[in-house]
C-alpha positions as CSV (number, residue, x, y, z in Angstrom):
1,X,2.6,-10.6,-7.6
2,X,4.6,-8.0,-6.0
3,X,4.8,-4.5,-6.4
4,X,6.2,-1.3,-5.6
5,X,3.9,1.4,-5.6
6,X,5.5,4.9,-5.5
7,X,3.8,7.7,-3.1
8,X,3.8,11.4,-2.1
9,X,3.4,11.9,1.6
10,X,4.9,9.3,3.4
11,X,6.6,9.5,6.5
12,X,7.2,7.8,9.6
13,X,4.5,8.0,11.5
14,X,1.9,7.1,9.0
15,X,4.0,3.8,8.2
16,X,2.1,1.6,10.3
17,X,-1.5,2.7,9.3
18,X,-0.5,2.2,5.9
19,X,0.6,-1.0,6.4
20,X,-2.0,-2.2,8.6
21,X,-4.6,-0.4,5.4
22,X,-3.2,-2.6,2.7
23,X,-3.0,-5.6,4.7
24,X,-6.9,-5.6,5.5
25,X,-7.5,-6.0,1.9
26,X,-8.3,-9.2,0.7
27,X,-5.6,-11.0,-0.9
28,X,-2.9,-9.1,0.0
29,X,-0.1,-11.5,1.4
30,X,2.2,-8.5,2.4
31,X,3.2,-4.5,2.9
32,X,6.0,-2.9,3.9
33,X,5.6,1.1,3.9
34,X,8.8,3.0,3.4
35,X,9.3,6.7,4.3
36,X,12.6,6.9,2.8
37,X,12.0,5.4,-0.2
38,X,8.6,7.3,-0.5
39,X,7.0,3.6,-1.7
40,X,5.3,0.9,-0.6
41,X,5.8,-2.6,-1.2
42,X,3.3,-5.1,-1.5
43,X,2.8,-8.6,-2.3
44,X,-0.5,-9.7,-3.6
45,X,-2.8,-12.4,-5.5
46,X,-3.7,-10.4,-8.9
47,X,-6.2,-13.2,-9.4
48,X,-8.7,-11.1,-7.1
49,X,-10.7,-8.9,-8.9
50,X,-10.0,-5.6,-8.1
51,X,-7.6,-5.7,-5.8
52,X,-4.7,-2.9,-7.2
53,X,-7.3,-0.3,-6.8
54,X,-8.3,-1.4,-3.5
55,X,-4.6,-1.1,-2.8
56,X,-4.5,2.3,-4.2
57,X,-7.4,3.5,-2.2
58,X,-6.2,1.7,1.2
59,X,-3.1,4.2,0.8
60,X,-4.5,7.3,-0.5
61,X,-7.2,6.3,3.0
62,X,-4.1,7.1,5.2
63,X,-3.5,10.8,3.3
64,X,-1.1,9.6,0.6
65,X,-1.5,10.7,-2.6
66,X,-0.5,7.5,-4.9
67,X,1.8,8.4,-8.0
């Protein structure tokens, strides 16, 4: 499944943690953060139990507040 998940407090330099947060969770396939767009886009399996709040708490990990 893929999707975009729409944040407050992105911006360049806390791109790459967020995309290195979402990728350690299992079953996540892909993330791309974007500070421009102020979302992130993920790619996941939604047969894992679980897994869209782990998402949502890898980001808001990194200091962004999920909307």
């Amino acid at each position: 499944m893929d999707k975009k998940i729409y944040c407050v407090g992105i911006d360049e330099n806390n791109e790459s943690n967020i995309n290195s947060a979402v990728s350690a969770v299992a079953g996540v396939t892909n993330c791309i953060a974007n500070a421009s767009k102020c979302q992130v886009f993920v790619s996941f399996d939604e047969n894992v139990s679980g897994i869209e709040a782990a998402i949502d708490s890898a980001i808001t990990s990194c200091g962004v507040d999920v909307l």
